[in-house]
SETOR-39144 format. One line per 5 residues: their letters; for each residue z, y, x of C-alpha. Coordinates in nm, 2 decimals. Layout:
a = Z/Y/X  ...
This chain:
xxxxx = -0.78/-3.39/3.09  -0.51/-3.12/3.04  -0.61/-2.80/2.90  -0.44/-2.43/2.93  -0.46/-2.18/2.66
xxxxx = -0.29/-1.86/2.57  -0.08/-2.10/2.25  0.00/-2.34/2.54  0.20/-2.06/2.78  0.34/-1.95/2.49
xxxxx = 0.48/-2.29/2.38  0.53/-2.44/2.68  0.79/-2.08/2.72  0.92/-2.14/2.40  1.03/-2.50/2.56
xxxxx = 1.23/-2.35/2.88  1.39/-2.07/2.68  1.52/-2.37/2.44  1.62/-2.52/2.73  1.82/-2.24/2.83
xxxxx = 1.91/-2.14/2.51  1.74/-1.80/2.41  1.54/-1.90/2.18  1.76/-1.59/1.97  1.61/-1.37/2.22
xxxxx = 1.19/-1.47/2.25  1.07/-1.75/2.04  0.70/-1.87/1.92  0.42/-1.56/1.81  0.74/-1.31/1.75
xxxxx = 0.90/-1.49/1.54  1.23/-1.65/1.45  1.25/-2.03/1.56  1.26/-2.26/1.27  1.57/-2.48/1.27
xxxxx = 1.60/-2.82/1.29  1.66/-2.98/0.95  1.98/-3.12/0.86  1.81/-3.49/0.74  1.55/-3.62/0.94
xxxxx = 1.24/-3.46/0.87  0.92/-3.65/0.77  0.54/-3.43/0.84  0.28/-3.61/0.68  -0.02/-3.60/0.85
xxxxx = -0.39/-3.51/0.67  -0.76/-3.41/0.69  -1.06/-3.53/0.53  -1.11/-3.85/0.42  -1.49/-3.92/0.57
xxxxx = -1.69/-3.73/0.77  -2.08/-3.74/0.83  -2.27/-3.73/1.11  -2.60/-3.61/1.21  -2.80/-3.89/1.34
xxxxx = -2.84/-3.91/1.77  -3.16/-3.67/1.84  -3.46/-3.82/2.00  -3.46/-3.53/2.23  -3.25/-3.20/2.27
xxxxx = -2.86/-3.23/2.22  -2.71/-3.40/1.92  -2.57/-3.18/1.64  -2.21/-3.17/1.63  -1.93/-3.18/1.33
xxxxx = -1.57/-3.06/1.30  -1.32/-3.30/1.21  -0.96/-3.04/1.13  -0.64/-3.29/1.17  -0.38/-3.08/0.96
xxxxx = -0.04/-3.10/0.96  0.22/-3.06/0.68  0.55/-3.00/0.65  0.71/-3.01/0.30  1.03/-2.80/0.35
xxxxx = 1.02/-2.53/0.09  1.27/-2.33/0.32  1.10/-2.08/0.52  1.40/-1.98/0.71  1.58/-2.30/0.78
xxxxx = 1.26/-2.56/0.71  1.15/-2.56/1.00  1.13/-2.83/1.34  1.23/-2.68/1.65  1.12/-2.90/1.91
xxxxx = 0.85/-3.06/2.09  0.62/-3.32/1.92  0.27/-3.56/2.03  -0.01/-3.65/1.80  -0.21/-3.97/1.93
xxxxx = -0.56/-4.05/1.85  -0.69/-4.40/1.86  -1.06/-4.34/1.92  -1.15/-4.72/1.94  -1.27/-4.78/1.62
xxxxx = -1.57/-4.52/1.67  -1.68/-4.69/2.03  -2.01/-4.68/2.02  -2.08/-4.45/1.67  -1.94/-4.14/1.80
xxxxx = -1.79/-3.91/2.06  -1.51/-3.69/2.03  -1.40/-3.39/2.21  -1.09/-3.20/2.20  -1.22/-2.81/2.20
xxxxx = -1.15/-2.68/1.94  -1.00/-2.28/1.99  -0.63/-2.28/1.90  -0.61/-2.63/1.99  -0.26/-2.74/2.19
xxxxx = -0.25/-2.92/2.51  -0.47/-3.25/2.47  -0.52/-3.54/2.73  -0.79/-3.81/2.70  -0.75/-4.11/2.82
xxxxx = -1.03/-4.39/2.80  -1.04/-4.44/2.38  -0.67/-4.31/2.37  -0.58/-3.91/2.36  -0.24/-3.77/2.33
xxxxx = -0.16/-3.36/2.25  0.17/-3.23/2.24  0.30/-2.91/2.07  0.61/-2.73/2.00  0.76/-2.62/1.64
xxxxx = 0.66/-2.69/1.31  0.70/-2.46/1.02  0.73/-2.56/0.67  0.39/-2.55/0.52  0.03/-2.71/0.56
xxxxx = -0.12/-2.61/0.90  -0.42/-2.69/1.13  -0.28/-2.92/1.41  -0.61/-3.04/1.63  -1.00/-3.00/1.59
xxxxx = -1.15/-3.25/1.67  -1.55/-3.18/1.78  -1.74/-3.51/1.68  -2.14/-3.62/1.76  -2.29/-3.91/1.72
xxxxx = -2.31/-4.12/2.00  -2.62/-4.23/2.22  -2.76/-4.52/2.09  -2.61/-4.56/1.73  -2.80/-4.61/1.47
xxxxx = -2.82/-4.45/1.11  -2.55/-4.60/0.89  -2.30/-4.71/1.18  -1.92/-4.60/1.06  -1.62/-4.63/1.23
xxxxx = -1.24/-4.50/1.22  -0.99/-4.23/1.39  -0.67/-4.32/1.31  -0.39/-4.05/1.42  -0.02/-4.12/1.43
xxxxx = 0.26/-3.86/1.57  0.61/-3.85/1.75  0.92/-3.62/1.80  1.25/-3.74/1.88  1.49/-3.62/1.55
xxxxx = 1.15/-3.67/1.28  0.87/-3.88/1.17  0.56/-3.88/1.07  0.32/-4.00/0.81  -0.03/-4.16/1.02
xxxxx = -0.37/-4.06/0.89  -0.71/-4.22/0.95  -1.01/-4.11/0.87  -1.36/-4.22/0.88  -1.66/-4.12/1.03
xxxxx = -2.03/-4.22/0.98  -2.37/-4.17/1.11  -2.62/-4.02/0.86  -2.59/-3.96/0.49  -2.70/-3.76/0.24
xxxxx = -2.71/-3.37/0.30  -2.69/-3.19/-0.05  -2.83/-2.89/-0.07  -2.82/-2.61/-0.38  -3.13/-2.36/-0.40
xxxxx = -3.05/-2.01/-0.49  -3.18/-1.91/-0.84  -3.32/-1.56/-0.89  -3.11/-1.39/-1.15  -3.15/-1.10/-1.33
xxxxx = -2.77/-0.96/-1.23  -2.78/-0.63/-1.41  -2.66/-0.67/-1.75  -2.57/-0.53/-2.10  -2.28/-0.73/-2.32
xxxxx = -2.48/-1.03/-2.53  -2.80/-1.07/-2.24  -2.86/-1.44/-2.20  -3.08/-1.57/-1.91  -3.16/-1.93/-1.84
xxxxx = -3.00/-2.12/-1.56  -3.25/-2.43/-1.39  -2.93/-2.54/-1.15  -3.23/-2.71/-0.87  -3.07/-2.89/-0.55
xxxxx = -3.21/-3.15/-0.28  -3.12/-3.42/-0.03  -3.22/-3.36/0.30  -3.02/-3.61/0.42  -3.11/-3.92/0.57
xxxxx = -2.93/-4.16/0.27  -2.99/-4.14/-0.09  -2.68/-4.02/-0.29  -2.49/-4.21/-0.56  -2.48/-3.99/-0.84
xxxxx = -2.42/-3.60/-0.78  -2.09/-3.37/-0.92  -2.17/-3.07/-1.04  -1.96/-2.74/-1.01  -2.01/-2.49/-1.22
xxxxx = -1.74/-2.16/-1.21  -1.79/-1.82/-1.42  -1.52/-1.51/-1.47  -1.39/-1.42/-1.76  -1.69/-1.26/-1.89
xxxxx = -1.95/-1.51/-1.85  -1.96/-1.77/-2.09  -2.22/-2.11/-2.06  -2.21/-2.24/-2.44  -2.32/-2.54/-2.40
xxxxx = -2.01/-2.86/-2.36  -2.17/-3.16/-2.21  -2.04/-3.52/-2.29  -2.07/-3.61/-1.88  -1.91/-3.24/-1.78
xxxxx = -1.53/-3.18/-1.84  -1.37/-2.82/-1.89  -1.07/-2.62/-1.78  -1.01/-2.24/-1.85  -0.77/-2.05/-1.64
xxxxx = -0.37/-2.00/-1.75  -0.41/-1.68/-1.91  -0.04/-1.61/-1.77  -0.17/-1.57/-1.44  -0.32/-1.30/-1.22
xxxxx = -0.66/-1.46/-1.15  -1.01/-1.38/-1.31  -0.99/-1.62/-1.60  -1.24/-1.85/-1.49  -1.36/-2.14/-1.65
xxxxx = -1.47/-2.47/-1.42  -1.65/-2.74/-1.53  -1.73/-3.05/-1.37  -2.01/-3.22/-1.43  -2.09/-3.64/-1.32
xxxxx = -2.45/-3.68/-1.28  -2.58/-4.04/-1.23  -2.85/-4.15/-1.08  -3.01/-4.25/-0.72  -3.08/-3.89/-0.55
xxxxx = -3.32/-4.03/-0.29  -3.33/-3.90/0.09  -3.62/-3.57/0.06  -3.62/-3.53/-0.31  -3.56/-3.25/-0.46
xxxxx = -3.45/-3.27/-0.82  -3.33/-2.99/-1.14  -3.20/-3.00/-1.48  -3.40/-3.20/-1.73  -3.29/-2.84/-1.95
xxxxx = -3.19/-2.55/-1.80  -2.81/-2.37/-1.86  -2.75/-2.07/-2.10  -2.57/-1.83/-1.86  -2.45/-1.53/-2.17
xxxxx = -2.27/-1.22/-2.05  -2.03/-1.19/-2.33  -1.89/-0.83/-2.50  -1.59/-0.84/-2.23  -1.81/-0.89/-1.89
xxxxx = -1.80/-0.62/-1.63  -1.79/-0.74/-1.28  -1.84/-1.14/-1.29  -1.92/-1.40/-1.17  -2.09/-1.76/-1.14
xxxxx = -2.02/-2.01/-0.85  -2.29/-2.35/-0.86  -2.21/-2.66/-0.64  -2.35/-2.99/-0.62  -2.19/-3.24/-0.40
xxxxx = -2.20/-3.66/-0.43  -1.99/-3.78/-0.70  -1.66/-3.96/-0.65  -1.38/-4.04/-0.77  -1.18/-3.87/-0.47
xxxxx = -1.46/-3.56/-0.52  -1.33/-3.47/-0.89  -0.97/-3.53/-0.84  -1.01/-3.25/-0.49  -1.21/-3.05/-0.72
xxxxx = -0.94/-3.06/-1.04  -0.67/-2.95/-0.81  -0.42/-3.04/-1.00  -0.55/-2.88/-1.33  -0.58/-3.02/-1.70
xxxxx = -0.95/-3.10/-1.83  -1.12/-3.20/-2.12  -1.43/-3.38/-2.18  -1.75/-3.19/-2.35  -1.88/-3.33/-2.68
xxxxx = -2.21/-3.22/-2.67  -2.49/-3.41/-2.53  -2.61/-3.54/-2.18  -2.64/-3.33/-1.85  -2.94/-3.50/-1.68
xxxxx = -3.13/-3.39/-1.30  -3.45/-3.54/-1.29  -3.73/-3.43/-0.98  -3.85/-3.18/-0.93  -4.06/-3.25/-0.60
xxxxx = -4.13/-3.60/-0.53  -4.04/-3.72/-0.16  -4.00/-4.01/0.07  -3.80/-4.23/-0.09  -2.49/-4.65/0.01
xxxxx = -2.25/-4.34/0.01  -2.13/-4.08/0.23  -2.00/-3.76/0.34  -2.25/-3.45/0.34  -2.37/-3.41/0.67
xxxxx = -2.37/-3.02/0.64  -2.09/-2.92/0.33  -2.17/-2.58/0.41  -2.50/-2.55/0.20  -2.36/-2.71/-0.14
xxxxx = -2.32/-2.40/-0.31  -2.45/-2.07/-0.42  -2.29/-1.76/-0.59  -2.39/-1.43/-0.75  -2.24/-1.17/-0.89
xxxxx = -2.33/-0.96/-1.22  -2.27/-0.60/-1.33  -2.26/-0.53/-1.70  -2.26/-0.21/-1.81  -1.99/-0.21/-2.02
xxxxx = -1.63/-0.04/-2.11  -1.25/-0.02/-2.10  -1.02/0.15/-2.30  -0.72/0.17/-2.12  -0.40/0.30/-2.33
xxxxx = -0.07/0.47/-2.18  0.22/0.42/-2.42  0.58/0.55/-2.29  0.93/0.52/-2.50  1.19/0.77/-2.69
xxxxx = 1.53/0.67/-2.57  1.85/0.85/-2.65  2.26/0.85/-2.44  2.50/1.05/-2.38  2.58/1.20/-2.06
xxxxx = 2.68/0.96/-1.76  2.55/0.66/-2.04  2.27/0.40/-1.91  1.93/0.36/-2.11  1.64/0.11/-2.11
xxxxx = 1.32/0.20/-2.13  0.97/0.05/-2.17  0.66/0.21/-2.06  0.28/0.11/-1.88  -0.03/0.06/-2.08
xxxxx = -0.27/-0.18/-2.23  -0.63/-0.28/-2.24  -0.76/-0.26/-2.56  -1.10/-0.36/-2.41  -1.35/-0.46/-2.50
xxxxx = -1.45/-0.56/-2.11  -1.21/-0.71/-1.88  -1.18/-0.57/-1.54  -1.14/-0.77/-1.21  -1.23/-0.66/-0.85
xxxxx = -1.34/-1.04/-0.77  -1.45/-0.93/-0.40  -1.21/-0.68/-0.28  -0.91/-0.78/-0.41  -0.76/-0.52/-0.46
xxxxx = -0.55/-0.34/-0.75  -0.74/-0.25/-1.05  -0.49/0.09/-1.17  -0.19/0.25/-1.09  0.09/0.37/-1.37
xxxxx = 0.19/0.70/-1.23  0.57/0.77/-1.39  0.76/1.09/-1.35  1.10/1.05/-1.45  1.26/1.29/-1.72
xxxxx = 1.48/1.57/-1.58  1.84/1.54/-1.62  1.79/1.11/-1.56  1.74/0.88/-1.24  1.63/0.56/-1.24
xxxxx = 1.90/0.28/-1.17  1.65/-0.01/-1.18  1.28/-0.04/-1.17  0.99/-0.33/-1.13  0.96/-0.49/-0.80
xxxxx = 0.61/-0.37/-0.81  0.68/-0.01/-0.84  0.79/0.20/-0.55  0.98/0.53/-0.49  0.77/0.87/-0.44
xxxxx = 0.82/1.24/-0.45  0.80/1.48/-0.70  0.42/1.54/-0.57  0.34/1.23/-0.53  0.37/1.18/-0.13
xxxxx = 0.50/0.86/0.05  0.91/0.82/0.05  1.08/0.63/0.33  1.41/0.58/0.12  1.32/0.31/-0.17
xxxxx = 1.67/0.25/-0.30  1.83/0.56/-0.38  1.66/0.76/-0.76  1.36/0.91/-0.68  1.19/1.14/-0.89
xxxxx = 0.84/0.98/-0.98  0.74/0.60/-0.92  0.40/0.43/-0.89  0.38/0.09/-1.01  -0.03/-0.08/-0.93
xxxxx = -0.19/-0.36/-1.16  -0.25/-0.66/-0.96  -0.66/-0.73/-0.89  -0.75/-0.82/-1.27  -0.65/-0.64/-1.60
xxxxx = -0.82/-0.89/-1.90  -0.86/-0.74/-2.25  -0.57/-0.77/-2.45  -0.33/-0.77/-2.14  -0.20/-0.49/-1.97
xxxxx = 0.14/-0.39/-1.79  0.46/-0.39/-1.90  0.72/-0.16/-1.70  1.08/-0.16/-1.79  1.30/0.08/-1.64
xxxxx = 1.67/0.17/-1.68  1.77/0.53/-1.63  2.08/0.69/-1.62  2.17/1.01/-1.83  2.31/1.24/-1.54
xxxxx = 2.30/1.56/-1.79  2.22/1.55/-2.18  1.90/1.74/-2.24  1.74/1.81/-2.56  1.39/1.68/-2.51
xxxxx = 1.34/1.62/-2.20  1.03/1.42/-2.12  0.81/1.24/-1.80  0.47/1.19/-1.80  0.37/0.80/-1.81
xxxxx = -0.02/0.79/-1.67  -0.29/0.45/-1.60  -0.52/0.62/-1.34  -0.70/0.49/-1.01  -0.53/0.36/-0.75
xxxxx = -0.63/0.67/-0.52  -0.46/1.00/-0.62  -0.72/1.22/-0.48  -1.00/1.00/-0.69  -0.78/0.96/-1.01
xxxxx = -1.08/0.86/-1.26  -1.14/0.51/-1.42  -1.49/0.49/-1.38  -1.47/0.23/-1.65  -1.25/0.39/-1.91
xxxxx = -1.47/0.61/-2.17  -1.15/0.78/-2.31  -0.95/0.93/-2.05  -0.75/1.15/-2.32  -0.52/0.86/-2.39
xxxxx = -0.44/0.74/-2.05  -0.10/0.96/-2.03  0.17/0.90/-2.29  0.55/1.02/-2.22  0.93/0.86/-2.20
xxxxx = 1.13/1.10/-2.40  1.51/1.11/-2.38  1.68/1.27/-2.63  1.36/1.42/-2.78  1.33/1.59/-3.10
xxxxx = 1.08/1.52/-3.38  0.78/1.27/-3.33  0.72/1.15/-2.90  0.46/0.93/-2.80  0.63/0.59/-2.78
xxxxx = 0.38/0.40/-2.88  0.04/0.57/-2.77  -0.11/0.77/-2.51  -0.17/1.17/-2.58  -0.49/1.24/-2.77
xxxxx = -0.80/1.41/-2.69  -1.02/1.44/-2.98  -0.89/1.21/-3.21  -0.97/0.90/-2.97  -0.68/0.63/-2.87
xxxxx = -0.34/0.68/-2.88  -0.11/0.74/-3.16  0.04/1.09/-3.14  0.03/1.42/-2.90  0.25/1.41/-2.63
xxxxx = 0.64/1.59/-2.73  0.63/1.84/-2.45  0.30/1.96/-2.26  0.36/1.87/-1.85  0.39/2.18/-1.63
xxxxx = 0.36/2.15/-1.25  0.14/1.97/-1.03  0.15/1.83/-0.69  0.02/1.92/-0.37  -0.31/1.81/-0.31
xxxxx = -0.35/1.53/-0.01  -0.58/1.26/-0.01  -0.42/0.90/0.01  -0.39/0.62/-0.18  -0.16/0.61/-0.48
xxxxx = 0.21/0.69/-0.41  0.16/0.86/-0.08  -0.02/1.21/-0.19  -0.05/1.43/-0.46  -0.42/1.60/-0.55
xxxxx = -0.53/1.87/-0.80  -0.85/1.89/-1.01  -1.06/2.23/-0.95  -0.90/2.40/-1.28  -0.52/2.35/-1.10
xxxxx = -0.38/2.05/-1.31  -0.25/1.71/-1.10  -0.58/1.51/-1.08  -0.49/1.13/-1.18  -0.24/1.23/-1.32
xxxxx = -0.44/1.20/-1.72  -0.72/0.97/-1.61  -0.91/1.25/-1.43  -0.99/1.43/-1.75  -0.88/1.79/-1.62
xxxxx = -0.64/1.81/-1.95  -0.27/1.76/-1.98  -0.20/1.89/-1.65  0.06/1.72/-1.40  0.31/1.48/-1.40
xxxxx = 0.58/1.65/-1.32  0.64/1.71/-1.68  1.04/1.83/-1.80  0.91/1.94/-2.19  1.16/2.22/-2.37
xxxxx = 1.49/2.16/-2.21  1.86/2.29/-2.33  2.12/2.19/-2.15  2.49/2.08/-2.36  2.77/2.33/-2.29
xxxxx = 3.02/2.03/-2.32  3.04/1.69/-2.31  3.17/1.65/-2.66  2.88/1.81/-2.79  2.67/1.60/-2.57
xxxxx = 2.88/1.27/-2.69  2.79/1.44/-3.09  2.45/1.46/-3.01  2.35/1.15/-2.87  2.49/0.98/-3.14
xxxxx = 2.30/1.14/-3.35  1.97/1.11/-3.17  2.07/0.71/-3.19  2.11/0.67/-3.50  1.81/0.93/-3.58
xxxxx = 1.56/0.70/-3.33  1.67/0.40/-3.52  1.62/0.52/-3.85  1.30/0.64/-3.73  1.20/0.29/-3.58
xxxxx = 1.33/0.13/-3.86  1.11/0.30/-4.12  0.83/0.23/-3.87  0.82/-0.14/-3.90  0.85/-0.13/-4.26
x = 0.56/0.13/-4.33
């Protein structure tokens, strides 16, 4: 049987243009046609190892499963990586004769022909990278039994590459693991404990050997106990994820077919002094060897030394390993709120040169905590640092992650020549202790006594500049100073009352934007009382961004070359006697 889908035009037009050769001119989805690899390539061929199924209904239609055949090529070139050319996968459906029957319909699948036990699909192109090459939609077959198991084994050709075979297995019946939602309490202050009874059941037709665990909780959550039969890994703190730690936990035992079974002592689940928004993932699958290493992923664990993690029944039922016949009902999650706070702290830089001279400056903030913040479900960016560059400079380099605005704050087309204000976003988490580091290089275009830009950690959205999490907005702008005079602010955001930071701003900021609403970086917006809202953590003081300080411009350059020099050695001094006092 030969199927047509939109992907099969598409490739089998790819294939004539090659033929003709404009494949420059219209290639696959829109976009460029991977090359063909200088050594013979070698795709390695993948899915899951076993796969159960539901058992042949006495009446109605048998319940189906999804077998995904992926497909994976290893080139680390995304340009010139890739295969262009056609290719066939063949499945050898003989070793499930009897056990199970396979169709070919999954969506997105290519052109597929079955044959007796034999079926042969053909594609065009593959790009470096794991992808989904065929579904395969399997059902037990009339007149198997429970228990009966059999083999797919999948092999693939292309003239100019080869490719790794794959088999996989797939068996009628097994055990069907299922974790029960727990009611938890999911509004929270810092130090609230609740107990965690982890219950899960078979509803499977098999007993399981001995059950794996998987317990994940955010950065704020903490479960105190360290089992001897559950090992531990904690997030690298050097990357931009939520600081989770996983723990894996081998459960023995005989998990019998209808039983339902919990912890012989329930879990401590602790919102710790840093929680904000958390939270704590629970899985139970049958324990393997193959189960922990997929689970591990590649990371470093160590063992627990406390004592023994036991399940023991909870409901007695009716009373040889498998797949789960339905994977997708293994796990729960909830989230938790804590009502808790962030402190996050601006801190800009003094730098000093003469005119037409090049200077390095460090600015961006901190989290002095003491929560950790992490937008788990959106994803998206927790702040932005809003920087308006000091009159009289221009920025030569920046971050990657910042980008070009204008003066009030409004989207800029041209990112690569100065612009006068940048916006650099966090990525989706911002842990205690951490923060963001921004260095920029300016150039002195004129020498200005004390001319200063406003360095500001708001919200990502201009026209809602607040932190809702931040209780002292007063030190959320702190200023680059070049060629200031007296005390700046480069180690601390401006005050308000005493709290944070460590010294006012040099020079008060003066204008403020335009008031749009748009996300950071394409609008400015001002508070009621006139001043740039965002642009000091929505506190109303401070004013805007576009801050220049007291300026005087040099009548000559060699007073400017005197005076730099001066401010140089005057910054140093000044630095010096600040790591000594």
């Amino acid at each position: 049987m030969t199927r047509s889908t939109p992907r099969t035009v598409l490739h089998r037009a790819a294939g004539s243009l090659a033929a003709a050769g404009l494949l420059a001119a219209a290639s696959l989805a829109g976009a460029a046609a991977p090359a063909q690899a200088a050594d013979t390539p070698v795709f390695t061929l993948g899915g899951p190892a076993e796969t159960a199924l539901h058992p042949y209904p006495e009446s109605g239609e048998p319940k189906s499963s999804t077998v995904g055949i992926s497909l994976n090529n290893p080139s680390e070139d995304e340009e010139n990586g890739g295969f262009g050319g056609y290719f066939s996968l063949t499945f050898d459906l003989s070793g499930v004769a009897g056990v199970a029957d396979v169709k070919f319909e999954g969506e997105g699948n290519p052109d597929c022909e079955v044959t007796g036990t034999k079926a042969v699909c053909e594609d065009w192109g593959i790009w470096p990278g794991l992808r989904d090459a065929v579904d395969l939609v399997v059902t037990a077959a009339d007149g198997s039994e429970n228990g009966d198991t059999g083999t797919i084994k999948v092999t693939g050709e292309a003239d100019g590459a080869t490719f790794t075979p794959f088999t996989t297995r797939v068996t009628v019946g097994g055990p069907d693991l299922v974790m029960e939602r727990l009611p938890f309490k999911t509004e929270l202050t810092p130090g609230e404990k609740q107990q965690a009874p982890i219950t899960f059941a078979n509803r499977g037709t098999r007993d399981a050997d001995g059950v794996l665990l998987t317990l994940r909780y955010s950065r704020g959550l903490d479960i105190p106990q360290r089992y001897s039969n559950c090992e531990y890994t904690v997030d690298d703190p050097g990357e931009p994820d939520f600081g989770s730690t996983t723990a894996l936990c081998s459960v023995e035992g005989a998990f019998e077919a209808g039983a339902t079974y919990t912890l012989a002592t329930p879990l401590t689940l602790e919102a710790t002094e840093r929680a904000y928004y958390d939270t704590f993932l629970y899985r139970i699958e049958e324990d393997s060897a193959a189960q922990r290493t997929a689970q591990r992923a590649g990371a470093a664990f160590e063992p627990g030394t406390g004592g023994e993690l036991k399940a023991v029944p909870a409901k007695k039922g009716p009373a040889a390993r498998s797949a789960d016949l339905d994977p997708y009902d293994n796990q729960q999650d909830v989230d938790f709120r804590t009502k808790n706070t962030a402190d996050f702290v601006a801190y800009g830089d003094d730098v000093a040169g003469a005119e037409g001279s090049f200077v390095k400056a460090d600015i961006g903030f901190r989290n002095e905590g003491p929560a950790w913040i992490g937008h788990i479900r959106s994803g998206e960016d927790v702040a932005t640092v809003d920087f308006t560059v000091p009159q009289g400079a221009s920025v030569t380099s920046k971050p990657e992650r910042c980008r070009a605005v204008t003066a009030d704050g409004k989207y800029r087309e041209d990112q690569t020549s100065p612009a006068p204000r940048y916006v650099c976003n966090t990525s989706m988490t911002v842990r205690d202790g951490s923060g963001l580091d921004l260095p920029f290089e300016l150039r002195v275009d004129k020498a200005m006594v004390g001319a200063s830009g406003a360095v500001t950690v708001r919200n990502i959205w201009l026209q809602n500049p607040e932190l809702p999490f931040d209780p002292k907005p007063g030190n959320n702008t702190a200023y680059l100073v070049l060629n200031g005079e007296g005390d700046g602010s480069d180690s601390g955001g401006a005050t308000e009352g005493g709290d944070g930071g460590s010294g006012e701003p040099s020079t008060p900021p003066t204008s403020s934007p335009d008031p749009e609403e748009s996300e950071s970086g394409t609008s400015g917006s001002t508070t009621s009382g006139g001043s740039t809202a965002g642009t000091a953590g929505g506190s109303g003081d401070g004013g805007g961004l576009a801050s220049t300080g007291s300026i005087a411009l040099i009548a000559s350059g060699t007073a400017a070359a005197a005076l730099a020099a001066g401010l140089v050695l005057f910054t140093a001094a000044r630095r010096r006697a600040a790591r000594h006092s």
